[in-house]
N, C-alpha and C positions, 0 to 999 in steps of 0.2 A: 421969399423963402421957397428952398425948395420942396418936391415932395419926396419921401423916403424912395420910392421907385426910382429917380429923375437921381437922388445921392448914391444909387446902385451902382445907377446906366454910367454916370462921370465917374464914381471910384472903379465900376469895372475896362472902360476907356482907359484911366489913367493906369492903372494894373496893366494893360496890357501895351503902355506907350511904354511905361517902365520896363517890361522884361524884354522890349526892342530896344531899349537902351542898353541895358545890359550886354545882350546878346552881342549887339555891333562894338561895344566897348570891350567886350574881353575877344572876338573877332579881329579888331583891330590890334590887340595886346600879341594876339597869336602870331597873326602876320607881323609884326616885330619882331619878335622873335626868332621866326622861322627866316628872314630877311636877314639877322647876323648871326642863325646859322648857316645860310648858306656864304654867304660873305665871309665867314670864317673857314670854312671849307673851301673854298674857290680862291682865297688867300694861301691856306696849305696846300693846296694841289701844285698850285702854282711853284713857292716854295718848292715842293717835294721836286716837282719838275726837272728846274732848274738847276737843283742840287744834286739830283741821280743824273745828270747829263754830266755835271762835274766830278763825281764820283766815278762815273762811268770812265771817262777819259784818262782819271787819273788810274784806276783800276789796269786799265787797258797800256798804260806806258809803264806801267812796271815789268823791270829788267829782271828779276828772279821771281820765285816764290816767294821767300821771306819777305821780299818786298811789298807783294801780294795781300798779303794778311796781314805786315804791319798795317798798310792804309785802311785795310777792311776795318781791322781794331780800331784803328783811328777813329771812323767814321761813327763803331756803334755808340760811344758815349753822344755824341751831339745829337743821333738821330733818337737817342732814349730822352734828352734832354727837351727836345721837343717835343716828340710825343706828351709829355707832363707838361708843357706847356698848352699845349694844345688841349686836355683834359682839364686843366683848369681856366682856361679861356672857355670852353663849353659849360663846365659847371657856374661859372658868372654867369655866362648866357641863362642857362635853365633856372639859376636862383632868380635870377632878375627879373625875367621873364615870371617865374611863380610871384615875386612879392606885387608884380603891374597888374597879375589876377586879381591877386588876394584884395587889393586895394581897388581895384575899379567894382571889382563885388559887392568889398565892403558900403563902398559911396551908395553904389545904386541899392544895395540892400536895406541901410537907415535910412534913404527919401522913402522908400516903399514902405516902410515899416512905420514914417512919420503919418503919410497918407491914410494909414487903414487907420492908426490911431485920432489922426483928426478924423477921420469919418465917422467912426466909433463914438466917437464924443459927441460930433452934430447930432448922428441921430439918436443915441442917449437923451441927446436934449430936446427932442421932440415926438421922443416915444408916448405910445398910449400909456394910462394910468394902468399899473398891473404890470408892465413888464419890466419890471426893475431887476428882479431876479433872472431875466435872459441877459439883457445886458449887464449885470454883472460877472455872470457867467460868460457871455462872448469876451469883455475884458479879462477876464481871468485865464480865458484860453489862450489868447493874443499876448498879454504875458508869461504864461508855462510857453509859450513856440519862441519867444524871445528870449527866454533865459537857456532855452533848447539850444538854440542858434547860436548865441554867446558862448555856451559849453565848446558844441561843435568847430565852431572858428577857432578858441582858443585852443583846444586838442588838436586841429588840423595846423596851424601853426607850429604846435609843439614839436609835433612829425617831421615839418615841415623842415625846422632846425636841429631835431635830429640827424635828419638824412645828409643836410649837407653838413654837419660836422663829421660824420663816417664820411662822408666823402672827402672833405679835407684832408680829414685824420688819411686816409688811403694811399689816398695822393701823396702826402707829404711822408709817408713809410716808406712808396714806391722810389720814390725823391732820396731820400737816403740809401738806401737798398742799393741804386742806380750810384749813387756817388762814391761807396763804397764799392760799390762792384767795380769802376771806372779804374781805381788805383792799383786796383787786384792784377788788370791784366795786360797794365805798362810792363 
């Protein structure tokens, strides 16, 4: 058995092997992310590259003006078309990327939360006579921070799906806007 000091020293060790867990898991969450944004990026440059070289050329072999602007007209539909690709290829990324937070959070947050509660418990079980009314108390507090936390997660979620439905929703107005405008100026 251990002593209540000796259940501090291992629940304050494991506390703190825990929020290095954390730390390097949502670390690692980041640099994914940040990994196919840049590969997403370095895919459209690329694209862009390629495509204003061919734009360019064609640009440059027209025999009048009218000719000039037809091709330019041409061109803005597919280059709006992409652009909205390109914004919703990022917002997948950023959602994605928020729900591999939300969940490596989450994970590491109920082990951490499991911990303080078995500890809690141990030394509940081997408290002096009299102190029943502190650890009731300490459980009780440990309970209101977990119902806190609960609220917090669930409200941050909610945002969470808020935001990317406005951004949907944006998108898919910009996306019509764009396809209507397109017919406009054949």
């Amino acid at each position: 058995m251990f002593s209540i000091p000796e259940q501090f020293s291992n629940a304050t060790k494991a506390n703190f092997e825990a929020q290095f867990a954390i730390f390097s898991a949502l670390t690692t969450k980041a640099f994914e992310g940040v990994e196919k944004l840049v590969d997403l990026n370095l895919t459209a440059a690329k694209a862009s590259l390629e495509e204003s070289s061919i734009a360019t050329k064609q640009l440059l072999s027209a025999k009048d003006p009218q000719e000039f602007f037809s091709l330019s007209a041409a061109q803005a539909q597919p280059n709006a078309e992409k652009a909205i690709a390109y914004g919703r290829h990022l917002a997948t990324i950023a959602s994605g990327t928020q729900a591999e937070f939300n969940k490596a959070a989450e994970t590491q947050i109920a082990e951490t939360n499991r911990k303080v509660i078995s500890l809690v418990e141990e030394v509940s079980k081997n408290a002096p006579a009299g102190t029943e009314n502190a650890v009731a108390l300490l459980k009780s507090a440990i309970g209101n921070a977990n119902a806190g936390y609960e609220q917090f997660s669930k409200t941050a979620k909610q945002a969470v799906e808020s935001i990317e439905s406005n951004v949907a929703s944006a998108v898919n107005q910009f996306s019509q806007a764009a396809a209507k405008a397109a017919p406009a100026k054949k």
